[in-house]
C-alpha positions, 0 to 999 in steps of 0.5 A: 970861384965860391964868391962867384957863384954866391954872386950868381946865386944871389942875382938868381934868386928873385927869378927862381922867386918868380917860377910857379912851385911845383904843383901839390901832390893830389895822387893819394886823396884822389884815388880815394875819391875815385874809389867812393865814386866807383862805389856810389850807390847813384848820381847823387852820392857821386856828384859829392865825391866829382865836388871833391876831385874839383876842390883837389884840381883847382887848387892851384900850386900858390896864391898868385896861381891861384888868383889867375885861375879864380879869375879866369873861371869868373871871366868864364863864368860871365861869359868873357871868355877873351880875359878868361882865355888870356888869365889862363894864357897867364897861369900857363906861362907861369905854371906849366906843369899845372893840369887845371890852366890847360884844361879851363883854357880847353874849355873856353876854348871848346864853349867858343867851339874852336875845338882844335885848338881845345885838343892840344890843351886836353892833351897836356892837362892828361899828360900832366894828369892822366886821371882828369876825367874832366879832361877826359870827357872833354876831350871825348866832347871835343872829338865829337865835335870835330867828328872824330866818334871812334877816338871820342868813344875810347877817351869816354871809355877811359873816362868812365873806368875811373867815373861811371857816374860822369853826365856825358856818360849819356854820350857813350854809343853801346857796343852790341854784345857787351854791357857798355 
């Protein structure tokens, strides 16, 4: 039987060579950030801190991720968001437990305002990390897009718990009787 399973070990080995490793822990160092954003005397000093949460999420697990995803933010940077979608099609099949794939391909998806098909996308990239508060704007964008404002203004909330400097805090509807 152990020669049979070092057979079988052995066959398996270039497949498991092939699977995406499992994403870097970013939960410690992005506290920290989120703890100087929250302390950030103005937009400014916070725009630094929102650069280092970017830096954290868009480093892919490994170097062929990381090339797919580079990729695809080029192609969307260019304005070719079809390759763009399809080189985050890739880094999703290859690394599904990566936040950043679900969530550029959300993007595109909402710059092409195919906004349903965005929420899904937001949907993983927060559950894989509830902290994406690029996510979460995103996706409070995307419920307003498909006019959904009560749900939109709840993610937004959440959203600016854990950022109060974030762009789309412009979007935010005032409640009467309170600060927010």
């Amino acid at each position: 039987m152990k020669p049979l399973a070092c057979l079988l070990a052995v066959i398996a080995a270039p497949l498991r060579a092939e699977t995406c490793p499992a994403a870097p822990d970013i939960r410690v160092e992005e506290a920290q950030i989120f703890a100087q954003i929250q302390t950030a005397p103005d937009e400014a000093m916070a725009r630094g801190y929102t650069n280092a949460l970017w830096a954290l999420w868009t480093k892919a697990p490994d170097q062929a991720a990381q090339e797919v995803l580079d990729d695809g933010m080029t192609r969307r940077s260019s304005y070719d968001s079809l390759a763009a979608e399809a080189a985050f099609d890739r880094l999703i099949a290859y690394c599904p437990e990566y936040a950043e794939g679900y969530n550029q391909r959300a993007f595109v998806r909402f710059l092409r305002e195919e906004h349903a098909a965005a929420l899904p996308d937001l949907d993983r990239a927060l559950a894989i990390n509830p902290n994406h508060v690029a996510a979460l704007a995103g996706k409070a964008m995307t419920l307003m897009a498909l006019g959904r404002e009560d749900e939109a203004q709840e993610v937004l909330r959440m959203a600016l718990k854990l950022h109060p400097w974030l762009p789309e805090r412009a979007f935010l509807r005032k409640v009467p009787g309170t600060d927010l």
